[in-house]
Structures are given as C-alpha cells and as structure tokens.
N, C-alpha and C positions, 0 to 999 in steps of 0.2 A: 638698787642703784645708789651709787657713792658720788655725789656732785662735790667739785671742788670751789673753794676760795675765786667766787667772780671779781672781787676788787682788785683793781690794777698796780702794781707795785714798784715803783721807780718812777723814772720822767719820762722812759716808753711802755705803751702798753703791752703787755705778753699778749701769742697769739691765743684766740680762743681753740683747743683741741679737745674733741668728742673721742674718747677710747667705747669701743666697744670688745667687749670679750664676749666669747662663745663658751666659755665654762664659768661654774660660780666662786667666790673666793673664799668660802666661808673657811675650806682648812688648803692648805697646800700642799699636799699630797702626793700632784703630779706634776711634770715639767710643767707643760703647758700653761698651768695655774699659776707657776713661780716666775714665767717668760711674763705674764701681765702684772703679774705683781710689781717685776723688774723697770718694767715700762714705765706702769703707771708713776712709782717712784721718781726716774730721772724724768718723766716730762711734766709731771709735778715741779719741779726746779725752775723748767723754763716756758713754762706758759699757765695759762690759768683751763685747768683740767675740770671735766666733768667723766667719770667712767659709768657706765651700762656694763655690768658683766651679770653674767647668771646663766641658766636653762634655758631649755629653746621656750620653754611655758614663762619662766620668768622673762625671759627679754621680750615676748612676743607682749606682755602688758606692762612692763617700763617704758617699751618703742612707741605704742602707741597713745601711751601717757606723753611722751618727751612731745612728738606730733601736735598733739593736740593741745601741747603749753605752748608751740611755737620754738621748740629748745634751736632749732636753724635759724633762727632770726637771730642768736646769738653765739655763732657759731663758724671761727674761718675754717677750722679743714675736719675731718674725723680720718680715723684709724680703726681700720677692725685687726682683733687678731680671732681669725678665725679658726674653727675645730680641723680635724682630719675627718668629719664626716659632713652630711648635708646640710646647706644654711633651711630655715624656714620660711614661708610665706612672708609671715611678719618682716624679716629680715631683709626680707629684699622690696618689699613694700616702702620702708625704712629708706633701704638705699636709694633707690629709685627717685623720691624725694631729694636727697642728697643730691643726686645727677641733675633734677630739674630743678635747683637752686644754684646749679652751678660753683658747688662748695667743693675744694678738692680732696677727693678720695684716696685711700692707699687702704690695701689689705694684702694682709698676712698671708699667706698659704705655707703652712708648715711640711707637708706630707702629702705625698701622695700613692701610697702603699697598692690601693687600688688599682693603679696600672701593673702590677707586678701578682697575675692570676695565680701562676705556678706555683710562687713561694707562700703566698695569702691566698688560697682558695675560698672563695663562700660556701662556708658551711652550712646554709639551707636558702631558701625562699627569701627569708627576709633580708640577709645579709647580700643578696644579687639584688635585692632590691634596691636599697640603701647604696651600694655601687654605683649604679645609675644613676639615682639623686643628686650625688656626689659628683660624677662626669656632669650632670645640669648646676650642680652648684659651681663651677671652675668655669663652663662656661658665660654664667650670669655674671662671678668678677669682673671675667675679661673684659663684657659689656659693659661696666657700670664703673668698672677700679681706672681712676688714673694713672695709677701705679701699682704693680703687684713686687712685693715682696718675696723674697723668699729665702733659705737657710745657703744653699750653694749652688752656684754655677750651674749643672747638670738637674737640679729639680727645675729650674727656672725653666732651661731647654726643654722638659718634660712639660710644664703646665703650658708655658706659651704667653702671649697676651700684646698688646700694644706699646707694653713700660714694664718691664723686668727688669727689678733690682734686686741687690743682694743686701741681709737684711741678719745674720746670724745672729745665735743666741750671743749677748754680750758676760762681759764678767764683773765682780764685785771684788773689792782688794779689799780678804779678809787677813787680819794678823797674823806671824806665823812665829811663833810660840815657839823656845828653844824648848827641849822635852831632856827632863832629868831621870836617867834610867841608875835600875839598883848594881846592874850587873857591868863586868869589866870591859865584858862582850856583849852589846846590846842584840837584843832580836831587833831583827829587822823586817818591818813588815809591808806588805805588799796589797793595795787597796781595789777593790773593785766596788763600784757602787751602779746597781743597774737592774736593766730588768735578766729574767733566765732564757727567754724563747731561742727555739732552734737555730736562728741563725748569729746571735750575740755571742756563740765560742763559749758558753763558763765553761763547757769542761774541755775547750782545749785548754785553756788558763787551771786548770783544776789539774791535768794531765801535766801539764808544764810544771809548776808546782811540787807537782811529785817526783821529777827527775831530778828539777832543782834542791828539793830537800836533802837527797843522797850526798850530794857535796856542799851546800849549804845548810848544815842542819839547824843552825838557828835563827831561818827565814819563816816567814809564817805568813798566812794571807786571810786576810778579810774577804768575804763575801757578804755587801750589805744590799739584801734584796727583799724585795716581799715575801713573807710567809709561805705563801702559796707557791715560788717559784722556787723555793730550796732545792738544791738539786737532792737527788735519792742514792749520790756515792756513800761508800763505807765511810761513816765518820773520823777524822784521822786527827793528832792533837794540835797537828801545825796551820789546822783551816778551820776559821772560825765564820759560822753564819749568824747573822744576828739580822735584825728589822730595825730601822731607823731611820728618820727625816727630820727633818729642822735642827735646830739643838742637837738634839742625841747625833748627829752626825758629824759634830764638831770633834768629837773626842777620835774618831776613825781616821779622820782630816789629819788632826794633829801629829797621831801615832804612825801614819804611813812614811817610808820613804821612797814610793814611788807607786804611781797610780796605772791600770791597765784598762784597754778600747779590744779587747781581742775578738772583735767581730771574722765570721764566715764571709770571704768576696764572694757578694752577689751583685746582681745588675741594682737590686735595692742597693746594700749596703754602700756601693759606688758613689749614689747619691745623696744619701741622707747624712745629715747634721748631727752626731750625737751630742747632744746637751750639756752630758757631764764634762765632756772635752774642758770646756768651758769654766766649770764647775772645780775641775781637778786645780788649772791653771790660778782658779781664784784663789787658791789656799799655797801657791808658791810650792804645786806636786811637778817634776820631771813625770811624762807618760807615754807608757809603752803604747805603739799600734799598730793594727796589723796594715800591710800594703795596697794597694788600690783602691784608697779610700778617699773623701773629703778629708779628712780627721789627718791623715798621713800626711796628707800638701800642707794641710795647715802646719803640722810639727814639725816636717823639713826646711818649710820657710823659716820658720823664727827660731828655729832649734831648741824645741821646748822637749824634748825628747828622743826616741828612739823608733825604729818601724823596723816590725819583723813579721816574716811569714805567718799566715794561718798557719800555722802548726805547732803541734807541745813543741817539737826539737828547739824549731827556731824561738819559738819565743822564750822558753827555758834557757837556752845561751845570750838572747838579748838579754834578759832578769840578770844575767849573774853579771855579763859585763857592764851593765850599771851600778847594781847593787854592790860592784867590787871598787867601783871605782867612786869615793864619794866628792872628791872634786868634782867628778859630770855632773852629780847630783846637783849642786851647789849649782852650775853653771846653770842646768833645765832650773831652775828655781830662782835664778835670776832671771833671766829668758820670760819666764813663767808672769812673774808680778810685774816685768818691764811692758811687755805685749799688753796685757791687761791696761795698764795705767796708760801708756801713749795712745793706744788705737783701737782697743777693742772692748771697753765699760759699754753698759747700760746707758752709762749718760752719752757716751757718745754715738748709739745706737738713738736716743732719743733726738738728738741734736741734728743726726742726720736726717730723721722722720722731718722733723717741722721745720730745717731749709728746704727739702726735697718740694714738699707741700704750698712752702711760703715762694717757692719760685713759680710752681704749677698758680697761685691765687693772682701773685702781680704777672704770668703770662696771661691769664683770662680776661685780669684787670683792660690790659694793653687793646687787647682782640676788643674788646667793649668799647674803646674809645671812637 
C-alpha cells in the first residue's frame, strides 16, 4: 500500500481519492499495471491520493488494515481499477463499507473476454470456474458502483449497470526525436508492439510485410512482443523480433514511421480498447487499423491514421500508401500529439474521475439535507 501526501495544498482543499488496484506495481509489465500507474500519476496532481494496489492475498490484508484504521472517515470518493478476473471476498467486504458510508464509488471494468465462449473457451474445471466468479464479480459492481466505467461504447452495452461511462486508456505526450539516419535512403520501419494470440493478426501483418517488401525493399518491421509469443515464421532480414518494455521501447518508438492494430474482426475485437492505440499516439506514430473496430472510429474521427481490411492485400497497400507519402505521415503525427494533448491525457482521464465523483458526493450531500 502507497499512501499519499494528506496535507492540503493551496487555499482549497483537494478532494480526498482512495485508488484501489487489482494488480501489484512492483514492475510494469503489463497494460493494466501501467493503466494505474497512469492514473495514479494524474490524480496525484489534483487531489490528495492514497493507493491500495497488490494481489487479491495482498489487498485482502491492506483492506482490512485501511478498515480497521478508519481510512473512510478520511475519505471523499474511491476508484477501483479492477482485474479481467474475479474480485475477492475481502474486496467486496471493503466496498460494501464504502456503500454504507455513502462515499462515491466508480469502478473500472476493463474487459470482458468471458462473454465471448467461442473465441476464449475454458480450458478446464478451473478456468469455468473462475468464469462464473467473474459473471458474480460484474454483477456485485453493478450493485455497489455508482459509476462503472469502461474502455468503449459496446463493452459498456455488454456489462450493463445503473451509470455507464466511458473511461479509455488516456495518453502521455512523449518527445518525438528527429532520427539522423546514415543512408541516402532511409529504411523505413514499421512498428508493432503487442501481444501474438490468434485473433491480434501478427501474421496477417507479417504476410502484408512480405508483399510489401517486394516493391518496397527497404521497409522493415518490428515485432515487439513477448518471448513466448514470437511467431514460428521463417526468419527473414527485413523483420526484426526483439522483447522490450519501459525504456528499451523508446528506441522502437523513435525508429518507427508508422505503427500497426491489425486485429481479426470478432464480436470481441468490435469491442475492446487496444491500449497501445493510445501508446502509439503518445509518441506522435500515424497508425494503421484494421475495420470494425473501437480503434478504427477512434482513427477516423481525429485522422490519426488509416483503416484497412483484415487482410495482408489490404493492409500491404494501406502500408505502402502511407509509408509513400510522408506528408500524411507528418499530418497522423500531428493529428497524433494534437488529440493527446486537448482531449485524451491521463490527466484528463483523472480530471474527469473526481468531477464525475465530486458531483455524485454534492448530489448525496443535497438528498441529505
């Protein structure tokens, strides 16, 4: 548990915000971990923070620690971000409390994979287990959350609730580094940063790649994935796999000139928020996506990119009619760090949490009177 700075600072007091995470922070590794990390950051800024993050073993004895110091007697609204799996006893012990102090809630629901059997089957006993748990953990929000959160449109209509909001991964406006190359003809390289599973497309993007190499021969593409998810094609000179997070991912960042989403349309993919979207944009990348997506409305709106078919054809002629033209490039890249900075940071994901909250506390205030 990481308690923040209780002293009040200016001539209003900030509000008091309880973050709760469902994962530990110790490395960041994975989105989720970097989504609270995110958080915790910008509401750091504008209120006086306390975080709970950890294991369901660790939160279930910080909770009951916080409990038993009274941490709600100092406390206007909390925030969970919750897992893709089931909350704990402890956790809803926890909340529960929260409800019967009348302190306003809001929680996160990132994912909901579990409704989509077909494409995520359980693979044994446990795993239908855990399913279920999870249909009772979405249910107890509902009961307990003033507000649920969620990534887009279409999971919101999926999970349900009383107060569905929209709540997406925000971005960070990193530097973007002019890059001095040796040659007359730069390579030009093409970024992916993500996980491998069946429905993510690497090798339509891997198949694309290889067409586009034939008439672009000094295009080249990153694949920065997990170890374990390398794909098992014939290793070829123009596609580089490498492992990398934090830091070491800056250097990928820098070298790309344009980033790729080449997700399989499923009834999931429809729905879900990919992260990196987000990610790509923070570093001033133009990015390709594939169509009927979240991901795609977003890049049509702000024209931070391009959207082409699941498939190598298509997507190989979207690559080349970018990568040919580098005024678009320039334009997604402005597009890129304009979006980020007016409307869609972390801090103004935070900013929206504690008015959302601060209007739910003075409506309850009013009902009291």
């Amino acid at each position: 548990m990481v308690k923040g700075d209780s002293t009040p600072s200016g001539p209003m007091t900030k509000p008091r915000v309880l973050l709760i995470g469902h994962y530990p922070l110790d490395t960041l590794d994975r989105a989720p971990k970097v989504r609270i990390m995110h958080m915790a950051e910008s509401l750091a800024k504008i209120s006086t923070l306390t975080v709970i993050a950890g294991t369901r073993k660790e939160r279930a004895i910080w909770l009951h620690e916080a409990l038993r110091r009274g941490i709600l007697d100092s406390i206007d609204m909390v925030y969970v971000e919750s897992a893709s799996s089931f909350a704990t006893p402890a956790d809803f012990r926890f909340l529960w409390a929260v409800k019967h102090k009348a302190i306003p809630l809001a929680v996160y629901v990132r994912d909901y994979y579990q409704r989509f059997p077909k494409l995520y089957p359980p693979k044994n006993y446990r795993e239908r287990v855990m399913k279920w748990l999870y249909v009772l953990t979405l249910f107890m929000y509902r009961h307990l959350a003033d507000i649920i959160y969620v990534p887009s449109t279409a999971l919101g209509q999926l999970v349900g609730g009383k107060e569905v909001r929209l709540l997406p991964p925000g971005g960070v406006l990193y530097p973007r580094l002019p890059l001095i190359k040796p040659s007359q003809q730069p390579e030009q390289w093409i970024l992916y940063v993500g996980a491998g599973g069946p429905y993510d497309g690497v090798d339509i993007l891997i198949n694309a790649v290889h067409k586009l190499h034939q008439s672009m021969p000094d295009v080249h593409l990153a694949l920065v994935m997990r170890r374990a998810e390398w794909p098992k094609s014939p290793p070829v000179s123009y596609i580089t796999l490498v492992e990398a997070q934090g830091q070491d991912l800056e250097y990928w960042y820098a070298h790309a000139s344009v980033a790729v989403i080449p997700r399989r349309d499923t009834a999931y993919t429809r729905l879900a928020w990919p992260v990196k979207l987000m990610d790509y944009l923070s570093h001033g990348l133009g990015v390709i996506v594939t169509d009927q997506s979240e991901a795609a409305r977003f890049v049509e709106r702000y024209q931070v990119g391009k959207i082409a078919r699941p498939d190598s054809e298509s997507l190989a002629k979207t690559l080349e009619s970018c990568l040919r033209s580098p005024k678009l490039l320039d334009l997604y890249a402005y597009n890129a760090r304009r979006v980020i900075e007016q409307e869609h940071s972390w801090d103004h994901r935070a900013q929206i949490l504690v008015a959302d909250l601060q209007a739910k506390k003075s409506l309850g205030t009013k009902r009291g009177l």
